[in-house]
N, CA and C atoms as a LAMMPS dump frame, in Angstrom:
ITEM: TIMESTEP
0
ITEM: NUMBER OF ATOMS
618
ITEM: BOX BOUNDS ff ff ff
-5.0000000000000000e+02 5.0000000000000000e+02
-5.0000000000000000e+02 5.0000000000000000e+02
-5.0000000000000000e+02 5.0000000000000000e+02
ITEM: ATOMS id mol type element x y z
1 1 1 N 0.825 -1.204 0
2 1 2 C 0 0 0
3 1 3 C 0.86 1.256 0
4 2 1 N 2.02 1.511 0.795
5 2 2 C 2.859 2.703 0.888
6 2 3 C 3.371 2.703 -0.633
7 3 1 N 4.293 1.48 -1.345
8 3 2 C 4.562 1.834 -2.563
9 3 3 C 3.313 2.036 -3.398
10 4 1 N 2.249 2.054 -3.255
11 4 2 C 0.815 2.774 -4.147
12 4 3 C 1.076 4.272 -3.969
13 5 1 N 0.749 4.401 -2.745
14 5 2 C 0.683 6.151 -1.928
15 5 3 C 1.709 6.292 -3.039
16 6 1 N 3.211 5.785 -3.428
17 6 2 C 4.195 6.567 -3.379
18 6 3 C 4.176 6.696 -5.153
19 7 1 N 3.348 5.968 -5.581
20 7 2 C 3.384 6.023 -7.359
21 7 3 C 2.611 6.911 -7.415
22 8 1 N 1.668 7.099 -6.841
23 8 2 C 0.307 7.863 -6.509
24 8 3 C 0.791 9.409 -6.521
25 9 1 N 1.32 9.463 -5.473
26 9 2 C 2.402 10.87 -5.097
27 9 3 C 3.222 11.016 -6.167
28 10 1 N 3.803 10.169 -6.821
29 10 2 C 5.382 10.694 -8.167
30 10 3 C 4.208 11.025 -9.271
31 11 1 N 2.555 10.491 -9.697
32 11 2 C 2.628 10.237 -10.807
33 11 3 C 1.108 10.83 -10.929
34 12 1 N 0.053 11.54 -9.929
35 12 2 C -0.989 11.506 -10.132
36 12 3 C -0.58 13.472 -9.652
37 13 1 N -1.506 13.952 -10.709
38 13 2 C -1.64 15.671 -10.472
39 13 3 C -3.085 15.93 -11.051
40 14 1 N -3.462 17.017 -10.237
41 14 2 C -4.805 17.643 -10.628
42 14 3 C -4.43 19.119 -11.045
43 15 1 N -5.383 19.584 -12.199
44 15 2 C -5.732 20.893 -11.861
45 15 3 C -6.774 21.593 -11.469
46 16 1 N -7.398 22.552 -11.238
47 16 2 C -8.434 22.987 -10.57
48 16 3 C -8.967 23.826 -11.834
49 17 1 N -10.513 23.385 -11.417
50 17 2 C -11.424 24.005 -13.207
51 17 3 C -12.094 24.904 -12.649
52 18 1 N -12.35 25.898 -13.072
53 18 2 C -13.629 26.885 -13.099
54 18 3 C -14.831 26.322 -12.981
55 19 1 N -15.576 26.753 -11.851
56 19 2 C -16.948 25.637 -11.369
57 19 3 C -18.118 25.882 -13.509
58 20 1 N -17.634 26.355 -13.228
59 20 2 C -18.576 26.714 -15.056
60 20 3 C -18.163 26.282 -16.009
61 21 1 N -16.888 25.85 -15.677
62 21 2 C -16.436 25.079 -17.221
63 21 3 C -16.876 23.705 -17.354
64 22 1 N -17.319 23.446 -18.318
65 22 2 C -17.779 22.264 -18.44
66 22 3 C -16.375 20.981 -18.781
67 23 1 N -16.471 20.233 -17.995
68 23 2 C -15.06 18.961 -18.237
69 23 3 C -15.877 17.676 -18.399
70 24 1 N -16.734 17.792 -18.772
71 24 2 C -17.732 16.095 -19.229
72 24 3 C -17.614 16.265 -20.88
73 25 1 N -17.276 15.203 -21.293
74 25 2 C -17.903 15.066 -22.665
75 25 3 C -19.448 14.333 -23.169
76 26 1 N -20.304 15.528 -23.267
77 26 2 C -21.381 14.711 -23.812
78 26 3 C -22.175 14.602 -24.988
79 27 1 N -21.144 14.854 -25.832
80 27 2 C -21.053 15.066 -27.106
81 27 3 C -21.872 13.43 -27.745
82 28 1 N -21.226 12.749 -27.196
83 28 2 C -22.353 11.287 -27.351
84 28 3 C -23.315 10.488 -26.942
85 29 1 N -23.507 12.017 -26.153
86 29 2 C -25.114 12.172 -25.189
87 29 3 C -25.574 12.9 -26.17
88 30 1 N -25.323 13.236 -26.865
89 30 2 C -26.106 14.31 -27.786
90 30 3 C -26.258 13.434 -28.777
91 31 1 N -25.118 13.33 -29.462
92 31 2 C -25.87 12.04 -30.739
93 31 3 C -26.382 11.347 -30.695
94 32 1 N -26.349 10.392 -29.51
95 32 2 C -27.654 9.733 -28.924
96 32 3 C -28.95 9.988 -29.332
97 33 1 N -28.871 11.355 -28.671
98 33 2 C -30.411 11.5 -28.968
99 33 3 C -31.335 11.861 -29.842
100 34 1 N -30.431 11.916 -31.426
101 34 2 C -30.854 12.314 -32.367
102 34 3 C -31.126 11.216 -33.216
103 35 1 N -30.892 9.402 -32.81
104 35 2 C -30.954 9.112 -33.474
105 35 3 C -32.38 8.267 -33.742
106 36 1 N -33.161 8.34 -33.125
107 36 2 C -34.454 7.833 -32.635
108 36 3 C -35.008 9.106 -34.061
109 37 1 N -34.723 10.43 -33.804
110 37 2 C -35.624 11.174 -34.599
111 37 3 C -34.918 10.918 -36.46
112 38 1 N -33.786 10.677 -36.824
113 38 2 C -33.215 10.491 -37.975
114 38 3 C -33.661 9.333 -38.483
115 39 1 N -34.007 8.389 -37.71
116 39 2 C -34.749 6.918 -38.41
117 39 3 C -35.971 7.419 -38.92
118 40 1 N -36.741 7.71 -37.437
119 40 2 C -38.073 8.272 -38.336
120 40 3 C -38.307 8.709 -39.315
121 41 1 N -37.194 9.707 -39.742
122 41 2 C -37.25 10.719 -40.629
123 41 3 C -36.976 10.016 -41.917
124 42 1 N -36.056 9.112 -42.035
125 42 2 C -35.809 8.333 -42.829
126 42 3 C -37.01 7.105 -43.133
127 43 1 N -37.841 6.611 -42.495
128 43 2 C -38.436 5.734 -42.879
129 43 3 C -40.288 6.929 -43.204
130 44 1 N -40.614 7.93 -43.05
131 44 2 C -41.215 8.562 -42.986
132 44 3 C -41.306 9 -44.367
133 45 1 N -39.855 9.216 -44.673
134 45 2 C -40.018 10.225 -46.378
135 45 3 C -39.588 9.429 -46.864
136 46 1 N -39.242 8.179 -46.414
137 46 2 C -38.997 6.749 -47.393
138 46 3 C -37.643 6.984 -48.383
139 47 1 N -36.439 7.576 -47.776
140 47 2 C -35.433 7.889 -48.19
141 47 3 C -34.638 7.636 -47.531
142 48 1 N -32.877 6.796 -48.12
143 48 2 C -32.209 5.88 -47.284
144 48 3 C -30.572 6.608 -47.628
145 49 1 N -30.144 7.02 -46.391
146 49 2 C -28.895 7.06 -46.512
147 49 3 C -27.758 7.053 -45.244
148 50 1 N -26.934 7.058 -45.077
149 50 2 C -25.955 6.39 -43.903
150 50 3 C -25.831 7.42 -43.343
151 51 1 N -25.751 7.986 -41.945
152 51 2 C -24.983 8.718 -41.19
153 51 3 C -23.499 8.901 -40.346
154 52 1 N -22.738 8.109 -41.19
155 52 2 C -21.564 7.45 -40.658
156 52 3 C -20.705 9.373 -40.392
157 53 1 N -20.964 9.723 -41.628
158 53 2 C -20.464 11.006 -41.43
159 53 3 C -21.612 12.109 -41.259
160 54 1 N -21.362 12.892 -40.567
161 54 2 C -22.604 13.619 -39.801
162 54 3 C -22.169 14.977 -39.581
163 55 1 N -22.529 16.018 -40.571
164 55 2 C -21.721 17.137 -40.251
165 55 3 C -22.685 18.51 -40.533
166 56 1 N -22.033 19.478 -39.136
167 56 2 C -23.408 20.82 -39.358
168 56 3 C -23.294 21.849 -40.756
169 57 1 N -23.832 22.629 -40.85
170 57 2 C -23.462 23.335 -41.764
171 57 3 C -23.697 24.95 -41.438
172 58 1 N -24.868 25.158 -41.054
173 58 2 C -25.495 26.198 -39.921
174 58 3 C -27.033 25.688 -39.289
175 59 1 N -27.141 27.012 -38.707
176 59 2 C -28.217 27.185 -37.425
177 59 3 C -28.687 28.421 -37.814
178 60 1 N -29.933 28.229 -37.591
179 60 2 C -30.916 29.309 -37.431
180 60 3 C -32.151 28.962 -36.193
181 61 1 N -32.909 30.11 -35.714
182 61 2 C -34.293 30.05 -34.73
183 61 3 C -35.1 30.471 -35.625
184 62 1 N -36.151 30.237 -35.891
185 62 2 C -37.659 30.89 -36.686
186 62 3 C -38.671 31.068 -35.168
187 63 1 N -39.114 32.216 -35.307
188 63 2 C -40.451 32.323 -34.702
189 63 3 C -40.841 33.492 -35.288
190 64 1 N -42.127 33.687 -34.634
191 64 2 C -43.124 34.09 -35.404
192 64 3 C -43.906 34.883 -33.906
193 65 1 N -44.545 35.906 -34.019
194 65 2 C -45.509 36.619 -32.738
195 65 3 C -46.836 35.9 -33.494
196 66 1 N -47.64 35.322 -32.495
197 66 2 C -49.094 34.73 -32.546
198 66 3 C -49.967 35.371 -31.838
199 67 1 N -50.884 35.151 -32.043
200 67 2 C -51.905 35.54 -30.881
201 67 3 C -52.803 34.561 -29.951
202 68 1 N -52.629 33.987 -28.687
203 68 2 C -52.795 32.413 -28.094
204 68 3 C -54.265 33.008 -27.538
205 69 1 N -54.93 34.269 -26.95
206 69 2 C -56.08 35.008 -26.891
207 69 3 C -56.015 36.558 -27.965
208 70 1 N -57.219 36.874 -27.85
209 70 2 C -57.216 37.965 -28.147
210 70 3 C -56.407 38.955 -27.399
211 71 1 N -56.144 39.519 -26.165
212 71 2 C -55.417 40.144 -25.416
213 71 3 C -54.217 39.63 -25.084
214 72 1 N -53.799 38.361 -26.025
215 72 2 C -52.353 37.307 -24.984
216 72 3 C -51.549 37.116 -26.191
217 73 1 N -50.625 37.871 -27.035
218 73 2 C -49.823 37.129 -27.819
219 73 3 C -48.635 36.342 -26.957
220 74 1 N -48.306 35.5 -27.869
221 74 2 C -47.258 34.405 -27.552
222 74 3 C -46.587 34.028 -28.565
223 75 1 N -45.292 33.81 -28.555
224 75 2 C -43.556 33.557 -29.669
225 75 3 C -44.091 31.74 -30.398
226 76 1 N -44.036 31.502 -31.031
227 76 2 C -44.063 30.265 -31.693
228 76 3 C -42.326 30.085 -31.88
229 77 1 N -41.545 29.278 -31.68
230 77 2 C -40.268 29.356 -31.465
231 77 3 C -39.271 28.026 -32.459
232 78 1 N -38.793 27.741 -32.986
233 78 2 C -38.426 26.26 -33.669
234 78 3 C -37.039 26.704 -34.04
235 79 1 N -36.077 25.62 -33.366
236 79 2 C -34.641 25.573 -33.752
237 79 3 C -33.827 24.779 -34.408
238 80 1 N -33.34 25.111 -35.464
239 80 2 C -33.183 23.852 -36.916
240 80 3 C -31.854 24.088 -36.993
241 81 1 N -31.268 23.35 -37.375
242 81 2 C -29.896 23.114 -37.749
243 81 3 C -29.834 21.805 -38.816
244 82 1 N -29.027 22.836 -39.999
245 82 2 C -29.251 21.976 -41.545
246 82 3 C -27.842 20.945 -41.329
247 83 1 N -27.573 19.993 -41.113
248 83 2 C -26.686 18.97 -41.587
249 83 3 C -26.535 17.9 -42.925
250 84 1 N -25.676 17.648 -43.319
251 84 2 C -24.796 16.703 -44.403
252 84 3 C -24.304 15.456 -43.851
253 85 1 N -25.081 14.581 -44.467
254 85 2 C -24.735 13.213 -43.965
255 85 3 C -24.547 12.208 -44.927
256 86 1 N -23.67 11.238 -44.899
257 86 2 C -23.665 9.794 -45.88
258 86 3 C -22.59 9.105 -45.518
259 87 1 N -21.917 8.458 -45.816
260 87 2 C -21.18 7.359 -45.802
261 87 3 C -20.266 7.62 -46.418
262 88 1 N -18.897 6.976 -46.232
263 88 2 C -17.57 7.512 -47.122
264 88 3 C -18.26 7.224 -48.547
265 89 1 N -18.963 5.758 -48.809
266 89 2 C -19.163 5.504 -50.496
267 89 3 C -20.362 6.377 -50.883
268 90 1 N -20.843 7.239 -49.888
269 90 2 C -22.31 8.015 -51.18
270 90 3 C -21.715 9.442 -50.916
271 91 1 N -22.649 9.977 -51.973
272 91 2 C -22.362 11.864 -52.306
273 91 3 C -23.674 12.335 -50.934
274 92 1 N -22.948 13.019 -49.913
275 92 2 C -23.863 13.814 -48.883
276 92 3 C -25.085 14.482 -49.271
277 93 1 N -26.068 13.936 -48.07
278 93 2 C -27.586 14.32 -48.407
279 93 3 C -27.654 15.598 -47.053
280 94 1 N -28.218 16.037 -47.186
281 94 2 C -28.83 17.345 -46.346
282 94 3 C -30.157 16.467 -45.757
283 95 1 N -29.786 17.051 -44.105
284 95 2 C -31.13 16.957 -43.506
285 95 3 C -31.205 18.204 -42.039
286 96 1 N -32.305 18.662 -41.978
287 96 2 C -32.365 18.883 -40.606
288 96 3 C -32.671 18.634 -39.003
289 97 1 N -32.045 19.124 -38.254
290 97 2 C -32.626 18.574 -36.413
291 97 3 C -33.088 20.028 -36.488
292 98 1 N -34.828 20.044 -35.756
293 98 2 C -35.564 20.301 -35.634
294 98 3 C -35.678 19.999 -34.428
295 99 1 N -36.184 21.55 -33.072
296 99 2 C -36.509 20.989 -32.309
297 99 3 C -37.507 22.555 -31.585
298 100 1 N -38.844 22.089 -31.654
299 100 2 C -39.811 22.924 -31.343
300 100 3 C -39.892 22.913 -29.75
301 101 1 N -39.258 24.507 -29.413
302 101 2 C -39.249 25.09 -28.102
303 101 3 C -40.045 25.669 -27.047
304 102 1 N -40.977 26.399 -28.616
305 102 2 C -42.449 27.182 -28.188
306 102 3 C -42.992 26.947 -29.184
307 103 1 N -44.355 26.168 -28.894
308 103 2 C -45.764 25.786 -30.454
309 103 3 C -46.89 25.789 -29.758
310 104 1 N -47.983 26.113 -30.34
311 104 2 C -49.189 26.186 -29.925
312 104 3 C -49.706 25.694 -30.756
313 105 1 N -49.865 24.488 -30.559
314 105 2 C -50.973 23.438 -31.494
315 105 3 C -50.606 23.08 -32.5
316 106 1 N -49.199 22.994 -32.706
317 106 2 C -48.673 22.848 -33.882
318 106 3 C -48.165 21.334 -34.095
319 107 1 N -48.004 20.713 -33.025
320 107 2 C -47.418 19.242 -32.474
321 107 3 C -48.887 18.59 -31.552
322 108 1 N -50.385 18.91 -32.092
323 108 2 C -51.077 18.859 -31.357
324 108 3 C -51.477 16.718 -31.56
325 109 1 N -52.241 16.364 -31.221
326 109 2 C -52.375 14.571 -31.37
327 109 3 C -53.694 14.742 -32.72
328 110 1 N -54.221 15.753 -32.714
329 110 2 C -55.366 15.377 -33.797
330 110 3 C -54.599 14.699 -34.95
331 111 1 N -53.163 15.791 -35.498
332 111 2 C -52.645 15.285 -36.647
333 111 3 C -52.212 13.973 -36.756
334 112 1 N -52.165 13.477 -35.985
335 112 2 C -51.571 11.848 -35.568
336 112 3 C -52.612 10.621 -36.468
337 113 1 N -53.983 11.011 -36.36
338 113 2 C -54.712 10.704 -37.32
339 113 3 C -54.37 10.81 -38.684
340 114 1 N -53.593 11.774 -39.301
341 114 2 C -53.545 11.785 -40.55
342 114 3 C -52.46 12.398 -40.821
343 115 1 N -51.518 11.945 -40.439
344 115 2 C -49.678 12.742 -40.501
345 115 3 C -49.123 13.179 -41.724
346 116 1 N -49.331 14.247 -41.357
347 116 2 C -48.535 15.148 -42.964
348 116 3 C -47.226 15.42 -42.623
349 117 1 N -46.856 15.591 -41.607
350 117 2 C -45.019 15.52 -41.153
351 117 3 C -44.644 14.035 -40.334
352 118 1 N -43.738 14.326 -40.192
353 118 2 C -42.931 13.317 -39.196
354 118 3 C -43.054 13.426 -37.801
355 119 1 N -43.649 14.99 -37.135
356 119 2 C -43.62 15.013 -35.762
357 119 3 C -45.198 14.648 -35.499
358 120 1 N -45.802 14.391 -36.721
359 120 2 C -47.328 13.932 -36.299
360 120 3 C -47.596 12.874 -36.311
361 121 1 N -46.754 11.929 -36.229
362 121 2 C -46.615 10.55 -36.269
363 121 3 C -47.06 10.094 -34.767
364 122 1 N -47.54 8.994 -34.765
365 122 2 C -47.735 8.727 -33.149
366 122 3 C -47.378 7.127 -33.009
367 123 1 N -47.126 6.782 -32.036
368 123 2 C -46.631 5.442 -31.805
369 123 3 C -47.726 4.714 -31.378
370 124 1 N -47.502 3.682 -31.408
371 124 2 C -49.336 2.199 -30.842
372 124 3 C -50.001 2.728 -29.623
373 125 1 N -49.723 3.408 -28.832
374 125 2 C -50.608 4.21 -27.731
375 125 3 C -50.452 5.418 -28.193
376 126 1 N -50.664 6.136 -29.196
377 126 2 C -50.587 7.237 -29.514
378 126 3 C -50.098 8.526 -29.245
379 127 1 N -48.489 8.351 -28.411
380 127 2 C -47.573 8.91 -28.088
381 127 3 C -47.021 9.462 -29.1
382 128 1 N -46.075 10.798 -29.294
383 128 2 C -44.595 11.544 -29.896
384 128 3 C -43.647 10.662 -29.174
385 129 1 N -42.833 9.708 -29.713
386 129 2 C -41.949 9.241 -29.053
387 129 3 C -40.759 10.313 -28.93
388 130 1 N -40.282 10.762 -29.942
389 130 2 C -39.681 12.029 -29.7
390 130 3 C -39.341 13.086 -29.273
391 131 1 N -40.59 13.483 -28.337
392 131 2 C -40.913 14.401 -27.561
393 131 3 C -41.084 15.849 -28.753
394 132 1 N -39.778 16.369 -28.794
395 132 2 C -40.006 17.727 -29.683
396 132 3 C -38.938 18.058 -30.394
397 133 1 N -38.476 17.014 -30.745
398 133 2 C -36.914 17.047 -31.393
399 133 3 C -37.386 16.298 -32.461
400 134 1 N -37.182 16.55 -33.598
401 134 2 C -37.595 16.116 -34.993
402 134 3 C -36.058 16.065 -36.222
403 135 1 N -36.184 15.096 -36.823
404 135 2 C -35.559 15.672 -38.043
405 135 3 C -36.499 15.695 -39.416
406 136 1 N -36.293 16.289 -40.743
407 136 2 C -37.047 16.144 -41.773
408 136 3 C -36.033 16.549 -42.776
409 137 1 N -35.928 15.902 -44.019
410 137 2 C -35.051 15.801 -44.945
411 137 3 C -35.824 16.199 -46.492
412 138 1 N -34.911 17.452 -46.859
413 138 2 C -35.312 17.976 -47.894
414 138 3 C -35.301 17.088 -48.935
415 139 1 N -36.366 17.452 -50.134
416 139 2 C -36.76 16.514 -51.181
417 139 3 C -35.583 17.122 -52.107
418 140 1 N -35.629 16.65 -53.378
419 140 2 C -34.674 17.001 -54.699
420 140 3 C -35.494 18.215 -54.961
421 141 1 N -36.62 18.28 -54.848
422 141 2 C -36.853 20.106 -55.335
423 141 3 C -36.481 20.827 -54.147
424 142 1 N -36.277 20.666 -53.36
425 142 2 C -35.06 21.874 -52.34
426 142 3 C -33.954 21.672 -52.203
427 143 1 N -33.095 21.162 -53.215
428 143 2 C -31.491 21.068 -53.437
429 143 3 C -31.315 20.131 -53.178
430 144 1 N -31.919 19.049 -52.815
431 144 2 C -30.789 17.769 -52.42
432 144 3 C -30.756 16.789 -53.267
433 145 1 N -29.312 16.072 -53.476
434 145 2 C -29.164 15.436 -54.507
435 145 3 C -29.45 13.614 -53.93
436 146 1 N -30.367 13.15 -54.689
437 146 2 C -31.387 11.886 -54.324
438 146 3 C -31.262 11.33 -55.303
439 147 1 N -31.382 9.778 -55.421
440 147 2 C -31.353 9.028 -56.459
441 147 3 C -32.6 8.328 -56.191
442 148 1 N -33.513 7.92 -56.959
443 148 2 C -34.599 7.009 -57.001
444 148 3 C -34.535 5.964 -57.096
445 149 1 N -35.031 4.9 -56.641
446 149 2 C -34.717 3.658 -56.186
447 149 3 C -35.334 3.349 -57.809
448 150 1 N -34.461 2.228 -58.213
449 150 2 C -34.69 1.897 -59.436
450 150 3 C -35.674 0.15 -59.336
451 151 1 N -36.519 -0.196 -59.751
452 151 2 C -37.174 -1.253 -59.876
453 151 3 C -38.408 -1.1 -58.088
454 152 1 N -38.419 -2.646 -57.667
455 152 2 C -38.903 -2.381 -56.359
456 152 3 C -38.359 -1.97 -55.259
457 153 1 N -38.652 -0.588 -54.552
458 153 2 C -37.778 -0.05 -53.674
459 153 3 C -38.248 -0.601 -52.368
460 154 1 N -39.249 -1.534 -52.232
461 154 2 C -39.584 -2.142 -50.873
462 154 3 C -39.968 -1.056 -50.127
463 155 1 N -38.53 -0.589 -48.732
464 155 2 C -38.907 0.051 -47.497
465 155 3 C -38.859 1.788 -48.284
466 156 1 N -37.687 1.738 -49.333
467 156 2 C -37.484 3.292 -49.369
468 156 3 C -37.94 3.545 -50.787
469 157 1 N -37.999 4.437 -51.363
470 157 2 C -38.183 5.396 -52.788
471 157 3 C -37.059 5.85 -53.217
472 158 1 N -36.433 6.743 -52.085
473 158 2 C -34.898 7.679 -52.786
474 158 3 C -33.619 6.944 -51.719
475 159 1 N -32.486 7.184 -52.256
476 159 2 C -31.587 6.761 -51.72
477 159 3 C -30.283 7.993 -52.145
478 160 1 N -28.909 7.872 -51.398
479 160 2 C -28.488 8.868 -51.675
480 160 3 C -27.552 8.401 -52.998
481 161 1 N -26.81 8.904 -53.933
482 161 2 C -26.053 8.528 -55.092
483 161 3 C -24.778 8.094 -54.602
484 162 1 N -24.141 6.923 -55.205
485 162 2 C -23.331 6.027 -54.54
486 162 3 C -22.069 6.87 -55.468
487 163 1 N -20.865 6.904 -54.975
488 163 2 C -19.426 7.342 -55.419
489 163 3 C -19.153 6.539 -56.374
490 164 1 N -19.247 5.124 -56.487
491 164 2 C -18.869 4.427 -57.518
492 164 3 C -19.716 4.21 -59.027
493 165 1 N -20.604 5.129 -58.916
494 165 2 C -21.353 5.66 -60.338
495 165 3 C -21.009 6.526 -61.253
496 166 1 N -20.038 7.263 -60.553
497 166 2 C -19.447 8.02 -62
498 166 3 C -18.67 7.788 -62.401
499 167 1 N -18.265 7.907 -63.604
500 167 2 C -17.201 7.617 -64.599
501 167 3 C -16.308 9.016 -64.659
502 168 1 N -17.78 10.037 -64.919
503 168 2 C -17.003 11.636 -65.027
504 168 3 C -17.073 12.145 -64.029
505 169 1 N -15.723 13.456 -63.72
506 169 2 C -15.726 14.585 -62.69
507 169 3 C -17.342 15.275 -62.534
508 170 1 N -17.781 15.512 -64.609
509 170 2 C -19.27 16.173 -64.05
510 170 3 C -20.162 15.479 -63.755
511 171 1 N -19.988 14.433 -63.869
512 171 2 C -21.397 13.482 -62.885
513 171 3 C -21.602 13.86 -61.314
514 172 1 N -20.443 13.121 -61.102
515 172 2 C -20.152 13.381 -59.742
516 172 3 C -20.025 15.402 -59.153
517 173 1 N -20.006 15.969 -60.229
518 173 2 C -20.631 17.538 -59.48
519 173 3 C -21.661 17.642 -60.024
520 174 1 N -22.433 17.503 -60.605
521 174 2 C -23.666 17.322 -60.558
522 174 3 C -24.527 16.723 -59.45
523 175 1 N -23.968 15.719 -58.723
524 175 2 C -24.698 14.914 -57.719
525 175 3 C -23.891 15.239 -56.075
526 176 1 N -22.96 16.594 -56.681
527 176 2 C -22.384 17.411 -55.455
528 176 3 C -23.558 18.226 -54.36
529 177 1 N -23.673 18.56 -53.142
530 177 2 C -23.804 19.905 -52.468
531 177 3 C -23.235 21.363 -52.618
532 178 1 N -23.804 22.121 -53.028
533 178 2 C -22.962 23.464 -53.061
534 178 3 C -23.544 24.025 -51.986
535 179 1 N -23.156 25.558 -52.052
536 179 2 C -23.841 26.681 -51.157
537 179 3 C -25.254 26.693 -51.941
538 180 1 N -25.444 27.051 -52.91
539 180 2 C -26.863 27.069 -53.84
540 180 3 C -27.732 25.765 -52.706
541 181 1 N -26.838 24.84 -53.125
542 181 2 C -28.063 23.682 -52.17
543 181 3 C -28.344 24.222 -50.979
544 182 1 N -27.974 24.672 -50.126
545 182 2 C -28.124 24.72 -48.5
546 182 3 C -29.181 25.887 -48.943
547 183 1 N -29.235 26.74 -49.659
548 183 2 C -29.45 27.916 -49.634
549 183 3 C -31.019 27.204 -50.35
550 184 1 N -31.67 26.738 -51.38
551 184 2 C -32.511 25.938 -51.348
552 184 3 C -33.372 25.428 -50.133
553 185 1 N -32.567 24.522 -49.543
554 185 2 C -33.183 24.013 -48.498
555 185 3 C -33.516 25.031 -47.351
556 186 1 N -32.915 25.494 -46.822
557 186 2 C -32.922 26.581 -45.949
558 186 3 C -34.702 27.827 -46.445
559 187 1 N -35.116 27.801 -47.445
560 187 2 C -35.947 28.602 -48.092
561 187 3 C -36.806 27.019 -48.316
562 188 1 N -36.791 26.272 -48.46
563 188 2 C -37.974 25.198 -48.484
564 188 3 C -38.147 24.961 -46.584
565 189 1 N -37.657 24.975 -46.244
566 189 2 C -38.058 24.939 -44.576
567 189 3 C -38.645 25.895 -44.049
568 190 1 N -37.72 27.361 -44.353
569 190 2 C -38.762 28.226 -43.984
570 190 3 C -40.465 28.37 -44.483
571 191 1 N -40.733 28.194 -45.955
572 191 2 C -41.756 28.001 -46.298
573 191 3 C -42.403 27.307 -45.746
574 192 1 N -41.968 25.727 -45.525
575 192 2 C -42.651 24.829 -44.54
576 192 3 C -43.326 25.377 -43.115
577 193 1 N -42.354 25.894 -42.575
578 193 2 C -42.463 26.022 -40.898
579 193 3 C -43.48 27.464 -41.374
580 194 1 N -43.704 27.989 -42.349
581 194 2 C -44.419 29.238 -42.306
582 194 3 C -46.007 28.863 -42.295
583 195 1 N -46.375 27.987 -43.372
584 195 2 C -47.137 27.608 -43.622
585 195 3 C -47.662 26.504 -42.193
586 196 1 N -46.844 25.859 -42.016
587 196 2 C -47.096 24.796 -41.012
588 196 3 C -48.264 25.796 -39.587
589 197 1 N -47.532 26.594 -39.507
590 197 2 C -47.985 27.632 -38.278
591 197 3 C -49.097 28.681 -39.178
592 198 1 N -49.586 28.475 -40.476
593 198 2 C -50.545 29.487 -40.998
594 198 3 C -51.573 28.517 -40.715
595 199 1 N -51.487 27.001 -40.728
596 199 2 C -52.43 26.128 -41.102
597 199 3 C -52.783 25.93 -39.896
598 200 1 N -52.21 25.714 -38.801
599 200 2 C -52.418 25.381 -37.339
600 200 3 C -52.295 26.017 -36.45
601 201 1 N -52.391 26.992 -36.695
602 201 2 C -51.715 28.044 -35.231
603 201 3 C -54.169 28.242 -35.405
604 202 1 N -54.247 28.068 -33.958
605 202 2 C -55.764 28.584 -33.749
606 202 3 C -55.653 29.175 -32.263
607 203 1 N -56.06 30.435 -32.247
608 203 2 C -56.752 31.037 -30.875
609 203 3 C -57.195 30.529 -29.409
610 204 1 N -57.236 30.5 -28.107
611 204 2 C -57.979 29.468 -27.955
612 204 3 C -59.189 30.436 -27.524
613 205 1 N -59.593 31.545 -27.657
614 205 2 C -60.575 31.893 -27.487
615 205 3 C -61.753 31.935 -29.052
616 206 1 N -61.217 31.863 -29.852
617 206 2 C -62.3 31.747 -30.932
618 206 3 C -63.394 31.087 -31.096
């Protein structure tokens, strides 16, 4: 035990952290929890591609002033962050994490009956398993480059374009991401989330 103390003493040092600095890594507490909403999202818009590589691109907040009474407005609030994802062998697909902070009826259970998004989905007891963290993945008319499943696609429709399909440099930039793409998508979401909250946002005094 004394020669422990004494390796202990030659070989063990601390330093002292700022009670605010954060010294945990939970960086794979975080990916964790995105991946429950990226399946969905994927089996939802029936489009298949790998997340091996997983990377941000930017962030934005959307809200909007509502009116929750006549005398009571209230912020409708939603925080998206556009990411690029695929596998070393495919060309990167764009998707976003979505995660609604402040909504008023916008994540309500009626839609669960008849799901036009992914966060209106409900599970066999008719739960959001998700809680309020969503992802949703832009189609080929908002920049993203998708390949269509050729013959019977079974579980999916689109898939992302595999690296070993081109022959030419312009194939393969053609079936690239640019800034133009993000910039696409970014303007098909907002439209979405605009509309989403024109169609569902209701009063509750009306």
């Amino acid at each position: 035990m004394d020669r422990v103390r004494q390796i202990i003493n030659e070989e063990l040092s601390a330093v002292n952290r700022d009670k605010k600095k954060e010294i945990f890594d939970y960086e794979s507490v975080q990916n964790d929890s995105w991946l429950d909403p990226k399946k969905n999202a994927q089996e939802f818009q029936r489009i298949n591609f790998d997340f091996e590589n997983d990377d941000g691109v930017g962030k934005k907040t959307f809200f909007t002033n509502v009116m929750l009474r006549k005398d009571q407005p209230v912020k409708d609030e939603i925080n998206a962050e556009l990411r690029v994802a695929g596998g070393d062998w495919e060309m990167g697909v764009m998707y976003f994490r979505i995660e609604f902070t402040h909504q008023y009826g916008l994540l309500d259970n009626k839609y669960g009956e008849n799901p036009e998004f992914v966060w209106d989905v409900r599970d066999k007891e008719g739960y959001k398993s998700a809680g309020s963290k969503f992802c949703i993945i832009p189609p080929v008319e908002a920049g993203n480059k998708l390949e269509k499943f050729k013959g019977d696609s079974g579980k999916y429709d689109w898939h992302a374009y595999q690296n070993s399909e081109f022959e030419m440099k312009e194939e393969e930039k053609e079936a690239s991401l640019s800034d133009a793409s993000y910039k696409e998508a970014w303007k098909w979401l907002e439209e979405l989330l605009t509309k989403l909250i024109e169609d569902r946002h209701e009063m509750l005094d009306e």
